[in-house]
ZAPA-448324 format. One line per field, with one value per residue: x, y, z of N, C-alpha, C, CB in turn; residue in three letters; residue number from 1. Coordinates in Angstrom, 1 decimal. Atoms other than C-alpha are relative to their C-alpha. Glycine has a CB too. Layout:
ZAPA-448324
nx = [X;...]
ny = [Y;...]
nz = [Z;...]
cax = [X;...]
cay = [Y;...]
caz = [Z;...]
cx = [X;...]
cy = [Y;...]
cz = [Z;...]
cbx = [X;...]
cby = [Y;...]
cbz = [Z;...]
rest = [ala;...]
nr = [NUM;...]
This chain:
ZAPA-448324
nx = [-0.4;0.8;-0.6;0.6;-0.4;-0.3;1.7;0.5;-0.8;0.4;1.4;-0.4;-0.5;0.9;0.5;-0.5;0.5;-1.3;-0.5;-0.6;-1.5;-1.6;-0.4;0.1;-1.1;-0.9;0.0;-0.3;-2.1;-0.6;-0.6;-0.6;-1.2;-0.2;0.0;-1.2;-1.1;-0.1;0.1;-1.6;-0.1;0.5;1.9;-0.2;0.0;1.5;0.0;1.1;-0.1;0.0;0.8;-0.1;-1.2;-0.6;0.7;-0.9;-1.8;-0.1;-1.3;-0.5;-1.1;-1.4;0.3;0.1;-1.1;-1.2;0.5;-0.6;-1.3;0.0;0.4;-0.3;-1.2;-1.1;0.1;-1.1;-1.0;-0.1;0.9;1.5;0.4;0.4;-1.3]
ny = [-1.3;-1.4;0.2;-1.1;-0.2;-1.3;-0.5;-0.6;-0.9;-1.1;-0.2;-0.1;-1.3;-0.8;-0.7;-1.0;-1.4;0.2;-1.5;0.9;1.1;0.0;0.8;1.6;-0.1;0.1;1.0;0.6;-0.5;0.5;1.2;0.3;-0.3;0.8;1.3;-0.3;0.9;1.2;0.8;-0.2;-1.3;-1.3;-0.4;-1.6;-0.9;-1.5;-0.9;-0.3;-1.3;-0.1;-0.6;-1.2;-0.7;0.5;-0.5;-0.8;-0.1;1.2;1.0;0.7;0.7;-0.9;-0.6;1.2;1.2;-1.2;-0.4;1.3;-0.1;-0.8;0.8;1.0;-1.4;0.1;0.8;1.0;-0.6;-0.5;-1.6;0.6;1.0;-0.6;1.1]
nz = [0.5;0.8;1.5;0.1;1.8;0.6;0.3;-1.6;-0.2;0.4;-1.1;-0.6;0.4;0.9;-1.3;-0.6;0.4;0.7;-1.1;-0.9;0.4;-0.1;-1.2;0.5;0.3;-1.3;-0.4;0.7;-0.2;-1.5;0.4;1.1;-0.6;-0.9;1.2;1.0;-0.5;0.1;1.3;0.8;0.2;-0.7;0.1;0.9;-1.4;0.1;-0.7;-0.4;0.1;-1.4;-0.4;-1.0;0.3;1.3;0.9;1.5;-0.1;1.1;-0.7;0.9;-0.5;-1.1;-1.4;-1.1;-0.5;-0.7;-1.5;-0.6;-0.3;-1.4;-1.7;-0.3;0.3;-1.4;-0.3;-0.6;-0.3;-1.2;-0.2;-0.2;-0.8;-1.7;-0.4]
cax = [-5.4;-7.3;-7.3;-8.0;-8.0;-7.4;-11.1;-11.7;-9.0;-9.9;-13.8;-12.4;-10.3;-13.5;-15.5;-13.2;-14.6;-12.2;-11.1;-9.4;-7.3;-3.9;-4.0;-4.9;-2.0;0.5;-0.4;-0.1;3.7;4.4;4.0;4.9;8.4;8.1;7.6;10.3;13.1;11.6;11.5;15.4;14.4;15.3;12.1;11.3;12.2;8.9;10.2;8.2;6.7;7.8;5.3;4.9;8.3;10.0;6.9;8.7;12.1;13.9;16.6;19.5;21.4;24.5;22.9;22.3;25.6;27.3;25.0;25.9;29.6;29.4;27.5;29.9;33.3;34.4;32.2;34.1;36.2;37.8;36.4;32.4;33.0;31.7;34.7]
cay = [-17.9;-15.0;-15.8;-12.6;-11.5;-8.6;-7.6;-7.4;-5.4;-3.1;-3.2;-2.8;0.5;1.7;2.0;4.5;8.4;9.9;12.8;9.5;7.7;9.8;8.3;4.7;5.3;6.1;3.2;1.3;2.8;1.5;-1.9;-1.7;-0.7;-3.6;-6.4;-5.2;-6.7;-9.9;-10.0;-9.0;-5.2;-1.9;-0.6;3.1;6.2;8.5;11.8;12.7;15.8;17.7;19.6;22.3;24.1;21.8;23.2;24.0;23.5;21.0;18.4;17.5;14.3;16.7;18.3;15.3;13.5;17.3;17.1;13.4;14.5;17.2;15.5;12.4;15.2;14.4;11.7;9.5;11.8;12.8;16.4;14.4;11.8;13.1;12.0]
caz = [19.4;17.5;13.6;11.8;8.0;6.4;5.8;9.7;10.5;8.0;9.5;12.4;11.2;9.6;13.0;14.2;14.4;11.7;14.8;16.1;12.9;13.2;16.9;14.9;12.6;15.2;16.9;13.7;13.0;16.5;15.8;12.4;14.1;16.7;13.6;11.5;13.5;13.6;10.1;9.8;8.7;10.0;11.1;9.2;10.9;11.9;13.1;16.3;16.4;19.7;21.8;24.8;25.0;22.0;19.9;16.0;17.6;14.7;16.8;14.2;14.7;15.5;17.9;19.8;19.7;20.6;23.8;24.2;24.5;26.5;29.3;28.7;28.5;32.4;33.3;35.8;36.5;39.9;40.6;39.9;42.8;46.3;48.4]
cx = [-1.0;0.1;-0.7;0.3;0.0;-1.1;-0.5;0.6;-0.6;-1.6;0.3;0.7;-1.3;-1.1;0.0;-0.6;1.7;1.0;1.3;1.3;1.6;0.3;0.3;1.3;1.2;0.4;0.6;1.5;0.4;0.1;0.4;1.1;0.1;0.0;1.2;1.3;-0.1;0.1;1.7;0.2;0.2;-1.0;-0.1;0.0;-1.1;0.5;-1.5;0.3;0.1;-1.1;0.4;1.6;1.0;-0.6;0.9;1.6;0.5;1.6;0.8;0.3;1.4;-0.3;0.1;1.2;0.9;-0.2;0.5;1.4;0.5;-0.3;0.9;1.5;0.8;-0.8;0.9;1.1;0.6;-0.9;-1.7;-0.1;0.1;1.2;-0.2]
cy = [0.4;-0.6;1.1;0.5;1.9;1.1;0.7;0.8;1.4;0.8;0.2;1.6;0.6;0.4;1.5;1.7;0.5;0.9;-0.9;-0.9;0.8;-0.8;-1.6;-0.1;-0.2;-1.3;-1.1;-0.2;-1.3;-1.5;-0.4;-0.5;-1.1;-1.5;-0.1;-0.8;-1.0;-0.3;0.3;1.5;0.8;0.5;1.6;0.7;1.0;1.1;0.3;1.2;0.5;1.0;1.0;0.8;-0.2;0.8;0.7;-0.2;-1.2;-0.1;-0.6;-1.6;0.3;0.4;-0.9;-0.3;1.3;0.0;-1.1;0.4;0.9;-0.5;-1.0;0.4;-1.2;-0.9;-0.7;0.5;0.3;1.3;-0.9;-0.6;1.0;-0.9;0.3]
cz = [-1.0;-1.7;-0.2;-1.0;0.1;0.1;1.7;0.4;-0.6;0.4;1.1;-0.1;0.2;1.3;0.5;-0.7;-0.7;1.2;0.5;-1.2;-0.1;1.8;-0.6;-0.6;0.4;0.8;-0.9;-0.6;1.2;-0.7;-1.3;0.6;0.7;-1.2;-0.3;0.5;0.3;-1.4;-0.3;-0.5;0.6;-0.1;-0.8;1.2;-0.5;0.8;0.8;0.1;1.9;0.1;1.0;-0.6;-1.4;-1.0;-1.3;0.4;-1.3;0.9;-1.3;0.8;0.7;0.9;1.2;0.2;0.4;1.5;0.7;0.6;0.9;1.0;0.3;0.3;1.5;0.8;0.5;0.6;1.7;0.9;-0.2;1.3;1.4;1.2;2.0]
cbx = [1.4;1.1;-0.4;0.1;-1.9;0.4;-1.2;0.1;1.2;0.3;-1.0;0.4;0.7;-0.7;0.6;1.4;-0.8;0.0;-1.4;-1.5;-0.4;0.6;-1.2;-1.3;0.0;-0.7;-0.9;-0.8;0.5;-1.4;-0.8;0.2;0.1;-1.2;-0.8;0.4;0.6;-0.8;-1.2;0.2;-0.6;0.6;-0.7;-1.3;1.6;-2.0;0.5;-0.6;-1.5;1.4;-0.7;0.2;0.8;-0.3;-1.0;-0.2;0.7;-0.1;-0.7;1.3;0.3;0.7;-1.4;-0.8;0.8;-0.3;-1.7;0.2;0.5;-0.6;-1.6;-0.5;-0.8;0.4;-0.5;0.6;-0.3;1.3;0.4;-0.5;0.9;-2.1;2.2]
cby = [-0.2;2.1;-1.4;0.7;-1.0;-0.3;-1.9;-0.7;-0.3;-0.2;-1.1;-1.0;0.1;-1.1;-0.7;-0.3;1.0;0.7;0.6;-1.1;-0.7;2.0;0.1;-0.4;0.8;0.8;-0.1;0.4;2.3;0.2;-0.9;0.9;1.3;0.1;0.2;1.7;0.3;-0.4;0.8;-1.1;0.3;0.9;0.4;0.6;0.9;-0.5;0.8;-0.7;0.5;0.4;-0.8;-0.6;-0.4;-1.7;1.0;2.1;-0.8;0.5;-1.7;0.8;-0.5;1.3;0.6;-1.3;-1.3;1.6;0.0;-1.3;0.0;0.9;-0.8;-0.9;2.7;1.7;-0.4;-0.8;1.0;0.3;1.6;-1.3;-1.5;-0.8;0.9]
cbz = [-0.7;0.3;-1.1;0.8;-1.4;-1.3;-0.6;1.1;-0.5;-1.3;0.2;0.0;-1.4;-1.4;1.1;-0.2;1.7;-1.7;1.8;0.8;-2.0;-0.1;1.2;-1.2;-0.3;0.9;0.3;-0.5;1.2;1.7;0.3;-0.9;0.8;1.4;-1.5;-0.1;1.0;0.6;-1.4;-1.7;-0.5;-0.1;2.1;-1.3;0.6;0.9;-0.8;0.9;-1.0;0.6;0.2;2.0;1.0;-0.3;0.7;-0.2;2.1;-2.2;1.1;-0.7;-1.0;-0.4;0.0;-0.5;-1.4;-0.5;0.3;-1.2;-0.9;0.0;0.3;-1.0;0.6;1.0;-0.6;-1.0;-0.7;-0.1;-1.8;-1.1;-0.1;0.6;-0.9]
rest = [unk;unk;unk;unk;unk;unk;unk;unk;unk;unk;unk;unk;unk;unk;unk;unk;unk;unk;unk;unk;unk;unk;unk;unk;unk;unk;unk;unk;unk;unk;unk;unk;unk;unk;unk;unk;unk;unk;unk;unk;unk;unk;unk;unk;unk;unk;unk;unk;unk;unk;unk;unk;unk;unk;unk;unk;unk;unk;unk;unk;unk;unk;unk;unk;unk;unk;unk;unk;unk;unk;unk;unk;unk;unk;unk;unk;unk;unk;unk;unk;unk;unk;unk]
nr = [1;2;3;4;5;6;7;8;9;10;11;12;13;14;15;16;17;18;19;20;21;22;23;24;25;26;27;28;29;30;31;32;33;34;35;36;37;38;39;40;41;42;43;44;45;46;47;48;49;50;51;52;53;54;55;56;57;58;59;60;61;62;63;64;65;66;67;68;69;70;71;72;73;74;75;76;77;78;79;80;81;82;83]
């Protein structure tokens, strides 16, 4: 296995053309996020930003769990199943 200090990493960072460190960042989030639950922490939340059509739209939490319930409304129901 790889041993690898602090110092390289950051040489390593420091390569990068700067056009390129919000992608590095990003990346970096990511596995933050994938650590964190081995250590026992919730990971932090990074709102992502949406794009094409989404572009400026802002998604609450309500919004979401209104959509959840509506699609989930008559799930299972008689009238869904193809008979």
């Amino acid at each position: 296995m790889l041993t690898v200090d602090r110092q390289y990493v950051h040489e390593l960072i420091d390569r990068f053309p700067d056009p390129l460190l919000d992608d590095i960042a990003r990346l970096l989030r990511t596995v933050e996020q994938l650590a964190y639950p081995i250590n026992g922490k919730k990971p932090p939340y990074y709102p992502v930003q949406l794009g094409g059509l989404w572009a400026g739209v802002s998604v609450a939490d309500e919004d979401i769990e209104s959509v959840r319930k509506e699609m989930w409304r008559n799930f299972g129901k008689a009238e869904d199943i193809d008979q």
